[in-house]
Every structure is written in structure tokens, then in C-alpha cells.
C-alpha positions, 0 to 999 in steps of 0.5 A: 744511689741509696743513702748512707742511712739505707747502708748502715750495719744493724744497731746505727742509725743517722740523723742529718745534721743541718749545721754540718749539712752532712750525717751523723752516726749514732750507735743506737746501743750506746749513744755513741756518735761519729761523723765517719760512716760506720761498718760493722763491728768484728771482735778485735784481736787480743792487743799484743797481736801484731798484722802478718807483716815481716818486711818493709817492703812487704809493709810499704806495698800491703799497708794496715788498714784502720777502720772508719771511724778512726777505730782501730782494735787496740784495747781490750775489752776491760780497757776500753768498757766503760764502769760496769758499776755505773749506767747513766741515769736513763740508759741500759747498761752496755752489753759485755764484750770487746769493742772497737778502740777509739781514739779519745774515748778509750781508757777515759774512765782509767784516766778520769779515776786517776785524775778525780781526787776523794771526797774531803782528800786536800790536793797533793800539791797543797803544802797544808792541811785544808782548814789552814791558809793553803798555798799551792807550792809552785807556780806551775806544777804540771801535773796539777795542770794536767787535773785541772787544766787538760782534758783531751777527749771528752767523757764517754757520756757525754756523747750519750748525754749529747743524744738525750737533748743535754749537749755533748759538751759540758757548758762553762759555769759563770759565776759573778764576784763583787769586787768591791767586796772580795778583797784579792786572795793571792792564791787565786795566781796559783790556780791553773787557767779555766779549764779546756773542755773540747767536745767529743772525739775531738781529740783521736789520743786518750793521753792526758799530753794532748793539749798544750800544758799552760806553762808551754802556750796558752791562750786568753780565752779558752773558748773561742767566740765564732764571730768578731763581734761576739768577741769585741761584745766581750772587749776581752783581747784574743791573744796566745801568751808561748813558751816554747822552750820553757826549762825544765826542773827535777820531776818535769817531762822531757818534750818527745822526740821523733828521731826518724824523720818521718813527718806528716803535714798538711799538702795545703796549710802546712799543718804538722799531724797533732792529736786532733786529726781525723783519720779516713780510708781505713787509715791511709790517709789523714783529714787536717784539723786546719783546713779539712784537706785529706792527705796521704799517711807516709809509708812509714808512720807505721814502721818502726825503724829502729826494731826494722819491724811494723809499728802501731801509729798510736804510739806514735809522740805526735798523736798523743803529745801536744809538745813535740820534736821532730829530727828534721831531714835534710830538706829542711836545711838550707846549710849543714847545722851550724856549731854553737858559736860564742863569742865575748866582748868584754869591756876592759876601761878603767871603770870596768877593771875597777868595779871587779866585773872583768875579774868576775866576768873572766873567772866566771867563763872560766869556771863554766867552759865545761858547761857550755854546751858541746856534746858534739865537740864543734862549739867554737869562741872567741874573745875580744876586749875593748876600751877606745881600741879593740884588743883581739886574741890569737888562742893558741899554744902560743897566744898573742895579743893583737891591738887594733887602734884604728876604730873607723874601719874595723878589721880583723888582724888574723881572722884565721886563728881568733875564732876556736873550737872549745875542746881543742884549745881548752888549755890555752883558752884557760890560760887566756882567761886567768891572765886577762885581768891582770893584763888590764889591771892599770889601764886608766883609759876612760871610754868605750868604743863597744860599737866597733867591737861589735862590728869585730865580733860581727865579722868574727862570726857572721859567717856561721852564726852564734851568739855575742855576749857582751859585758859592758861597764860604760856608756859607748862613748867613740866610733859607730854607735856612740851616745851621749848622757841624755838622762835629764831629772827635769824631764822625768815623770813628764810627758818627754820621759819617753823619749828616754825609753826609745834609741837613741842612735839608729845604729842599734836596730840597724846593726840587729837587723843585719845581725838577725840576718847573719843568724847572730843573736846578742846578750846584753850585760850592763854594769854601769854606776852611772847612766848607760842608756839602756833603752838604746843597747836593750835594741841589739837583743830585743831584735836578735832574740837574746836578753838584757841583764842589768846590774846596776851600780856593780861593785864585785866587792861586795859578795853579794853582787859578784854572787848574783852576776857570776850565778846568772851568767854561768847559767846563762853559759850553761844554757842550752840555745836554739840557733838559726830558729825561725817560728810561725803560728798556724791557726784553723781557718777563720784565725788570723796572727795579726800583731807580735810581741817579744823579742825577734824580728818579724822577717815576713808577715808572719815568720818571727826570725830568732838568731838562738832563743834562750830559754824561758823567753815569752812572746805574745801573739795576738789574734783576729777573727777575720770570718765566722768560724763553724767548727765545734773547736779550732786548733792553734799550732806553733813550729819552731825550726831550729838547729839545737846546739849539739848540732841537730836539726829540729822542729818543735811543735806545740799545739793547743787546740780549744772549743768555740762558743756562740755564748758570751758568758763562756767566753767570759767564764774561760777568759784567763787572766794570767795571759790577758796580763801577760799580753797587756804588759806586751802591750803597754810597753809598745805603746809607752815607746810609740806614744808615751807613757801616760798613753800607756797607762790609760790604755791598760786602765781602758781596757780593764774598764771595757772588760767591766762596763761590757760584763755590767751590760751583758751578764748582769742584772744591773745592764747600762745603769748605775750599780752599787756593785762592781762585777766580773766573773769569778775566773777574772776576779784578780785581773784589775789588781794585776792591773794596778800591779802593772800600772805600779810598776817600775816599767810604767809607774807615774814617777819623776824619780825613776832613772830612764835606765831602771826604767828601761830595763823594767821594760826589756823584762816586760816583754820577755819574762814568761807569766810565771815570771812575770805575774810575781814581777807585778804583783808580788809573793809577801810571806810572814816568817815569825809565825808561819806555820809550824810545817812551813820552811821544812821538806814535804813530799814536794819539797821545801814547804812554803808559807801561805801568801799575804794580801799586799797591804802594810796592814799585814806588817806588824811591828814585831814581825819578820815578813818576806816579800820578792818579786822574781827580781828581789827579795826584801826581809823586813824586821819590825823595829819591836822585834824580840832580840831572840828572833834577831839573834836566830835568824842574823846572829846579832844580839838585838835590832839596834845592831842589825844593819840594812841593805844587801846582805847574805843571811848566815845559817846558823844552828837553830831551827828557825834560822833554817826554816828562813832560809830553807824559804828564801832558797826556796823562792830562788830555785822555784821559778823557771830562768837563770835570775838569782834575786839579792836579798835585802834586809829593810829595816822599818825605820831604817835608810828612807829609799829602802823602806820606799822601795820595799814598800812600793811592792804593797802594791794595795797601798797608796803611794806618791801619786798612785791610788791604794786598791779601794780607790782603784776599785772606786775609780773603776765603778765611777768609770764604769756606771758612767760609760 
């Protein structure tokens, strides 16, 4: 049998790749190469023509035939020619004419010019002209991700290059940074991750959408070691940082959706077709960028269902889109899809009616019935109130009330009419709800029985599934679940303190455990003024995939508190949920999932059970190299099965896919601090709770120590000696004041004055807020408002346009300015005790700042320009980031009330306070460290 080279149409050659052990085809006129064997060219038709095929069944027996190679005559030749302005030094210009399509080289040049900005031109997402601070507006812009992040496919030339000796793949740039002398520059976190740089015709989609956006799934490092020990070398932790379903704001892409049902996975590992598949045999079947199995195309990939005529597969979502969904058919259901259940438990004691959080509460639900989600009209609720008994009611045109005394053994009074559809009983239900404050006015009962309640609303829905909202004012105090006060100032800052941190009851998990199975998720809202044991109630959502909010010292009295509460909770309300979900991450071969951080329960080995997932709910996953890896790139894929909540079965897929590297300086050079953040902040939590919290605190400082001493070692001149210098790669020079933020926080703050409370719910935001969220909650955004610049606080072309970011340190504050400073959680306005009284009278309204009176406050707009640009910043910072939180504003005064100051002040995080180092002493402690290991 003669080989492929003695078979080849004239103008290819093939040269034996020994790596591969198999041939590579090389179109000698172009440089052009490929792994599939080529046949020889015919000129395409024009785009519009469309294969003599007129019906399915036609279609079905006579199936379109694509060319090896995964060429296809798609494009025309002006769309798929590369510049004829440009011929790469050293090769002939290509010949004119069409040419065949192919997939992640066509239009790349198109796509290239829209990406490439003019020479001098500032980036459209800079707010400020370049010679000025600039500040990249928001957090995640998705198209400035697309131009800097996102490069699906690879330059034409890059092939050529490849053949010239030069490399097919364009190499990752290492640049060193002293960090001892380049102070953190805050606009460095706005910067998109290191750039993805797959090699050629790794991607069969020219779409800009092939690769996953960061905001959706990202990975610590962008280009992954082959081996183990290439990646314990490095000491960088291998971890995905998901978002799956992350909102959307104005101007954002809805995720795509395959609506008929036809989907292609793998026969072996299940993978679902992406944009880095190869298809083989003219097109009629498909080889797994996973595991390399071959697998039949369906039938109907090229069908269009819904003109009832042939479709073109490459327009198809899930070949050029990374993040897509699938309508499930019905062998992906194990039940018909459940409504959207929501079922409210409501503290009605004495403390609960007196703080105002049932007024609030009853007339938040109230006002947002029309927001919860019910397209399909089968969402159904239920409300149940508790104080030491369980108050049920019957919602109909004649509603009741049934009170249940007898908490030991929970019973449902009249199962059959507790549990309503939305839309049928709105009427009643609006009635209900206006009359439930009034109801429980005078009630003077002391206590909780929120564990029995709990149990009721469990039997309420267990057969469905749904969410339980909980709003409770008090620490559960008789029946199943109840705890003691065990905060204990003495133990604070100690090494007992975390046992604070961890249940105190088995109920909790157990109770989560069974609620998970019953596809029943639990929102937590805590309103206590004083201890509620947090940590033990933070179990029931971190097990069911819901969420914990905390207002503490709740007084609805205060505008500001009844404000934020019922902002948050509408949202939440309002909030579209996945429910009976379940999530796996596939990886290439080589690739394993070995630990999970977030808020689920692990069902198997590899299965994350998540009863409804909420929006904007982070998970970390990290990952181990178990054999070394041979491809030029690997693929990541997460699938989330669920049903949404207007009753439809879906998929979610998100597939990231990187290249591999045996060079240690790209993996430094891709490393990406963000995700190796967000993972450490995962990280510590759990080892705060299953060690301590010093234990939590050193590993977090170890690492960032192994990160430097194995950069020290490998990648500078310095090797095991001591150095005057401390370095890391220019794409990590923020990770050790991320660290220090971190380790500054009030999740793991060396501290005996945190309450366990505060403490534990700095800990529940840890481990779920996304890093959009998360990276401002610990090291946060400071501004200078009194003389920002002139553009600043007024609309550009991307919105309200905001002051460049500070440098954390009181160095900054001067005692005749207005600064801002936010953490995603709070905002603090800090007035300087000079400050002029025109600017109190501008931006407060009052004549000067002996008036002026720190705390909570709402600041007035007021008729001057000034105040506008204030607030217009401060609603700015509210709206930009993804999630439901809405910050309180506080105005610190700087010789105001001692504890605020404090407080204000520990978010400049660069300065020393208490026990904890300034940034320099950080940095010296770190080259200490480092010289010495």
C-alpha cells in the first residue's frame, strides 16, 4: 500500500511528525498545514448556493459531504483571502482566486482589523484621555475581554511562520517586576487574564465567542503544564475559578440556545460537540477534542427544523459559541420539569415585629409578586410564620389561619390548600400579605422554633422541589435545631475562635443533606441584633446551593436599613433560578477534578448536586494532572443540567479550551491572579474551619512565598541566593497585595475583636461571591471625589464615567478632601475635618462640618453640579458590579465616632493596623522569607 505522501493532489507535501507519529500536510504554496489528508481543491460555489436537497427524507438518506480537512465551501474568496496589502516577509504572495473554507482561519483577517485598535488611539473603554490616570470602567467589559482575552483560531501566519522554523504558535512574553519597587497600581484588576493563545486550526469556528469569556469560567493559569512536576516546579495552584450563570446587564449577550433538541456528545466521555472538534469522513462524523473518540454526526445537524429545509452546520450556536444551551429532550428527565416553588418562612417573635423586618419583609413579597418568575403560570407559594409555634395559612377566598403548638412532631394541618399556584390565587395572597403585620403586632413571645418550621416547609414542598426563603430575627432557640449563645469575647482571636466558625448543631448539615436530595434549596436572611450563630444557619444554604444575607443590628426604622433589605430581597424575588441542577466538569485526557469549593453537595465523585443555583454564585474546582499530557491544547468543559423556571429542560455548556506548554516561563507568564485569588480565598475558608484560623492564614502566606522563592529559582538570575530584589512576572505583580487583602479581611483578620457572626458571614461571601465581587471585597476601589476630574461623575458614551482608583494608603487622604471607598458591600465617604464649607454645602447641604453627622446616611441630590457628579459616582458603584447587593453608604468623618474611622480605615489595606503589617513590611517579610528557603 503506497503512503499518504505518494497520494497526494499536486501543490502538498508531507513531513512525518515523530511527536504525533503520524503525517503532516503542508500546502507547499501557502504554508498552510493540517493533520487530515488533503484531496484536491474544486472552486466553491458561490455562499448563497444551497445542496439540491428539498426534503428530510431526502436529506437523511443523501447526507452533505464535507471535505477533509474540515474544509467546507463557505466563504468567498474576498472573505477567506488573506490582505493582498500584506505578504509575509520571505513568502510569495498567494495566488487570487477562491479557495476552500476553513474553519478558524476564514475571516480572521476581518476579525483581526476589528479587534486591532490605531496607533496612539485610547481603548474605547478608557473613561479618560491616556495622559491622564485612566480607569477601565467596568470590571468585566466583554468586549474589551473579546480584544484582549479571546483569540479563537490563530493567525493565518502563524502556520507559515510555523514551517520557517519559527513556531506555529506565538510564545508568551515573561517580564520580571521588582515589587519592591513598583508600588501596586489598582488598575492593573481591571485588566482582562493573560491572554489565550491556542495554536492553529485548534478552533474549526473563526467566532470571536469560541472560547470562554472570563467573567463565565477561567482558569489559573492559561497555558497548562504537560507534566506534574512542571507544575509543582512552578508551585502555581491549577484550578477553574465558574460562573456559570453569571447576570446579565444592558448591552450584555444572551447566551444561545439550541431549541431543537439535536445534541452531539461523545459515545465514550460524554463530551458535548464545542468549537474545538475535528470533523472527519467528508463531514459525517466527528473526532472528540477529549478523548479523540470518532462519533457519528446526527442526522439532523444539518436540518433546519424550523424553516423544515437543510441547514449549514456552521451556523450552528454550539460551533461557534463557547457558552451555550441545549432544550433537553426527554431522556434527559427523570420527572416532567418541576414548577418554580417558593416557599417563605417568616419569623413573626417579638424581636422580629419590633425591628420592622416583618413589615418590611411581608410588603417586599408583596410588592414583587409580579416579579417572581412565572411565564409559564405553575409557580406555586407558600407562607408559614413561626415564633415557639408554626403558624400555617389556608390561601383562598376564604383564608385562614391554622396554628400548630405541638413542635416535636411537625404535621401539616391542611396539606392540600397551604401550598398555591401564583397566578390563581394573587388576590388572596395580596391580601394575606398586607394583613400579616397587623396580625402579629402585639405578639411578646420570646423565641424561635425555626427548626420545626423548617421541617414544615420541608414536607410543604419536598415532593417538588423549590426554594425556602427564610427571614429570621432571632437565635433558633426550642425544637429540632436549637442553639445556645456560645460567642465568648474571651476566645476571640484565639486559637478556639474556630470553633465559632463551625455548626454547632448536626442538624443543619443533616437537615441540607436531606433537602438536597428533595431538590429543595435554602436562602438565609439573618436580621438578629444580637448573636444568631451564623456559621450554624450559613450550613443549610452552603449545602443546597442558596445564599446567606446578613443585616445585622436590623432597625427598619432607619430608612437606610428597610432600603438595602427590601432592594436585596426583590432582587432576589425577581431572580431567575435553575432548579433540580446538577454540574460536572469534563476535562482532556490527563486532567483530573480533584477538590470542589462553593456552595453544593458533592453527590459522587465528581457530580455537584444544586437544588436551584442563583445567579452570580462562584465555584472553584481545582485540578490535577495525573499523566503527562501530548496534545498541543486541552479542553475544559462545564455542563449544567437543569430545568429553568418557566419550566423547560436544559443544558448548559461552558467550554474553555487552553494550550499546553513544557516551558515553565509560560506558565508563569499565563498565570492569572484573579483566579489564583479567588481560589485562595476557597481555600482558606476551609482550612479556617477544618484547622484554625492562623492555620488559614499561614497557608495563604506559604503559598504566595512558594509562588516567589520557585519564580527566585527558575526565572531569575538571582537562583538559591539571597537577592535585593523581590520578583515575579509582570501578569502577578498584584497577587501578594491580594494576599495581604485577603489576609486583612474580616473573614481571616488576626483579630479578638470580630464578632463569630460578622466573622462567619465574611466567610459564607468568600466562598460564593464571583471574582468580580470578590476581588473589590479584599482589596477595595478608593476614589478622590473633591477633585476628580472634570469628566468624572458625568454620562460618556459607556455610562457614568468614574474617577481613576487610589493606591490604598492614608497617604492618599488629605484633610481637606472628599474620598470614596467601597468594597462591593459598603460604601464609606470620608470628609476631612478642613474641608471647605462650600463642598459640605454642595454635596450634604448642611453649612459647615461641625453640622455634618457621621453613620448611615442617604445623601440628598441637590441643584449644583457637584452634588450630581457624587452621586451619579456613588450609583455608579452600586449598579456596575454583577448580584443583588445594594451597599450602605456611611459618611466617616475624620475625627469622628472612633469604631467608624476604624473600620473605614482598615480597607487601606496598604497601611498597618492593630497586629497586621503595612504592605512594605509585607514585602520585607516576603523577601526574608524568600532569600532564606
Amino acid at each position: 500500500m503506497s503512503s499518504p505522501a505518494q497520494q497526494l493532489p499536486p501543490g502538498w507535501a508531507a513531513e512525518w511528525n515523530p511527536e504525533h507519529q503520524r503525517y503532516l500536510f503542508i500546502e507547499t504554496a501557502t504554508g498552510h498545514t493540517q493533520w487530515e489528508h488533503p484531496i484536491a481543491q474544486q472552486q466553491p460555489p458561490e455562499p448563497s448556493t444551497s445542496p439540491p436537497v428539498t426534503t428530510a427524507a431526502q436529506s437523511h438518506h443523501k447526507r452533505r459531504q464535507y471535505a477533509a480537512g474540515q474544509t467546507q465551501a463557505y466563504y468567498g474568496a474576498a472573505e477567506a483571502a488573506p490582505d493582498p496589502g500584506y505578504v509575509a516577509p520571505g513568502l510569495q504572495p498567494q495566488p487570487a482566486g477562491g479557495q476552500l473554507f476553513t474553519p478558524g482561519l476564514a475571516a480572521e483577517n476581518q476579525f483581526q482589523s476589528q479587534q486591532t485598535q490605531a496607533p496612539g488611539q485610547p481603548h474605547p473603554y478608557f473613561t479618560q484621555p491616556l495622559e491622564q490616570p485612566t480607569y477601565l470602567e467596568p470590571y468585566d467589559q466583554q468586549q474589551q475581554q473579546r480584544s484582549n482575552y479571546v483569540q479563537p483560531g490563530v493567525d493565518a501566519l502563524a502556520g507559515q511562520f510555523g514551517q520557517m522554523g519559527m513556531g506555529g504558535q506565538k510564545q508568551f512574553q515573561l517580564y520580571t517586576t521588582n515589587l519592591l519597587t513598583s508600588p501596586p497600581d489598582p488598575h492593573e484588576l481591571f485588566k482582562p487574564p493573560p491572554e489565550i493563545r491556542l495554536p492553529p486550526n485548534a478552533c474549526i469556528s473563526p467566532s470571536p465567542y469560541a472560547n470562554a469569556e472570563p467573567s463565565y469560567q477561567r482558569c489559573t493559569i492559561n497555558a497548562i503544564p504537560t507534566t506534574s512536576s512542571l507544575l509543582n516546579k512552578a508551585k502555581i495552584p491549577l484550578a477553574l475559578v465558574l460562573t456559570p450563570y453569571r447576570s446579565l446587564k444592558d448591552g450584555d449577550d444572551a447566551v444561545p440556545v439550541v431549541t431543537d433538541t439535536v445534541i452531539a456528545r461523545c459515545r465514550r466521555c460524554r463530551t458535548y460537540i464545542n468549537p474545538y472538534v475535528q470533523f472527519i469522513d467528508g463531514g459525517n462524523r466527528w473526532r472528540c477534542c477529549m478523548c479523540n473518540m470518532s462519533n457519528e454526526v446526527p442526522q439532523l445537524f444539518d436540518w433546519d427544523q424550523a424553516t423544515n429545509q437543510p441547514g449549514d452546520r456552521w451556523q450552528r450556536a454550539e460551533l461557534n459559541h463557547s457558552i451555550v444551551e441545549f432544550v433537553a429532550p426527554t431522556e434527559y428527565m427523570v420527572r416532567p420539569p418541576q414548577p418554580a416553588v417558593y416557599v417563605f418562612l417568616i419569623d413573626v417573635s417579638h424581636s422580629a415585629v419590633q425591628s420592622g423586618m416583618v413589615a418590611t419583609a411581608t410588603r417586599t413579597i408583596l410588592e414583587n409578586l409580579g416579579r417572581i418568575p412565572d411565564e409559564d403560570g405553575r409557580t406555586k407559594v407558600a407562607l408559614i410564620c413561626y415564633d415557639t409555634s408554626l403558624y400555617f395559612f389556608s390561601i383562598s377566598a376564604e383564608s385562614s389561619m391554622l396554628v400548630v403548638s405541638d413542635i416535636e412532631d411537625v404535621f401539616l394541618p391542611k396539606p392540600t390548600d397551604l401550598l398555591v399556584n401564583l397566578a390563581e390565587c394573587r388576590a388572596p395572597l395580596e391580601s394575606l400579605l398586607g394583613r400579616i403585620n397587623d396580625m402579629f403586632r402585639e405578639n411578646s413571645i420570646i423565641g424561635s422554633a425555626m427548626g420545626p418550621a423548617l421541617q414544615a416547609g420541608y414536607k410543604l414542598m419536598s415532593a417538588i422541589g423549590g426554594k425556602l426563603v427564610v427571614l429570621s430575627s432571632s437565635l433558633p432557640s426550642v425544637g429540632a435545631g436549637a442553639l445556645k449563645n456560645r460567642e465568648d469575647p474571651k476566645i476571640l482571636g484565639t486559637a478556639k475562635e474556630s470553633g465559632l466558625l463551625q455548626a454547632a448543631s448536626p442538624f443543619y448539615k443533616t437537615f441540607a443533606i436531606d433537602c438536597s436530595r428533595a431538590q429543595v434549596s435554602v436562602d438565609m436572611f439573618l436580621f438578629s441584633q444580637v448573636y444568631q450563630d451564623v456559621a450554624s444557619l450559613s450550613h443549610l444554604p452552603h449545602y443546597t446551593s442558596g445564599q446567606t444575607y446578613y443585616y445585622p443590628a436590623f432597625n427598619a426604622a432607619r430608612p437606610e436599613d428597610a432600603l438595602k433589605f427590601a432592594r436585596e430581597f426583590g432582587d432576589v424575588l425577581a431572580m431567575p433560578i435553575m432548579l433540580e441542577a446538577v454540574m460536572r466538569v469534563r476535562a482532556s485526557r490527563g486532567l483530573r477534578m480533584s477538590s470542589f469549593h462553593g456552595n453544593f453537595f458533592v453527590r459522587s465523585t465528581d457530580l455537584l448536586a444544586m437544588p436551584a443555583v442563583p445567579q452570580d454564585q462562584s465555584y472553584a474546582i481545582e485540578i490535577q494532572i495525573e499523566e503527562t499530557i501530548t496534545t498541543p491544547f486541552v479542553v475544559f468543559q462545564t455542563a449544567v443540567l437543569h430545568t429553568t423556571c418557566y419550566g423547560e429542560r436544559r443544558i448548559r455548556v461552558v467550554t474553555l479550551a487552553l494550550p499546553t506548554t513544557t516551558n515553565l516561563s509560560e506558565v508563569f507568564a499565563s498565570a492569572d491572579q484573579i483566579a489564583i485569588a479567588t481560589l485562595l480565598a476557597n481555600k482558606a475558608v476551609e482550612r479556617s474551619l477544618t484547622h484554625k484560623l492562623e492555620d488559614a492564614r499561614d497557608f495563604v502566606h506559604q503559598k504566595l512565598v512558594d509562588i516567589l522563592v520557585a519564580y527566585k529559582s527558575s526565572m531569575t538570575s538571582g537562583g538559591a541566593g539571597a537577592s535585593a530584589q523581590l520578583a515575579i512576572s509582570d501578569n502577578l505583580k498584584m497577587l501578594p497585595v491580594l494576599v495581604l487583602g485577603l489576609l486583612k479581611n474580616v473573614g481571616l483578620r488576626q483579630s479578638g475583636q470580630i464578632p463569630p457572626d460578622i466573622r462567619a458571614y465574611a466567610q459564607a461571601m468568600l466562598t460564593s461571591l464571583p471574582s468580580q465581587l470578590l476581588i473589590p471585597y479584599i482589596y477595595p476601589v478608593f476614589y478622590s471625589l473633591h477633585d476628580m476630574p472634570p469628566e468624572a461623575g458625568t454620562v460618556g458614551e459607556s455610562g457614568v464615567i468614574m474617577p481613576p482608583p487610589l493606591p490604598l494608603s492614608s497617604e492618599r487622604l488629605q484633610r481637606y478632601g472628599l474620598f470614596l471607598i467601597e468594597d462591593g458591600q459598603t460604601i464609606f465617604l470620608w470628609v476631612g475635618r478642613d474641608a471647605v464649607p462650600q463642598l459640605i454645602m454642595d454635596v450634604f447641604d448642611l453649612p459647615s462640618y461641625d453640622v455634618l453627622r457621621g453613620g448611615k446616611i442617604t445623601l440628598p441630590v441637590l441643584e449644583n453640579p457637584f452634588s450630581q457628579r457624587v452621586n451619579a459616582v456613588i450609583q455608579k458603584t452600586r449598579e456596575m458590579r454583577r448580584g443583588v447587593y445594594y451597599p450602605h453608604l456611611y459618611v466617616v468623618k475624620e475625627d469622628g465616632e472612633p469604631a467608624l474611622r476604624l473600620w473605614a480605615l482598615s480597607a487601606l489595606i496598604h497601611d498597618r493596623a492593630d497586629m497586621l503589617p503595612s504592605y512594605q513590611m509585607f514585602l520585607t517579610s516576603l523577601k526574608e522569607k524568600v532569600n532564606s528557603t
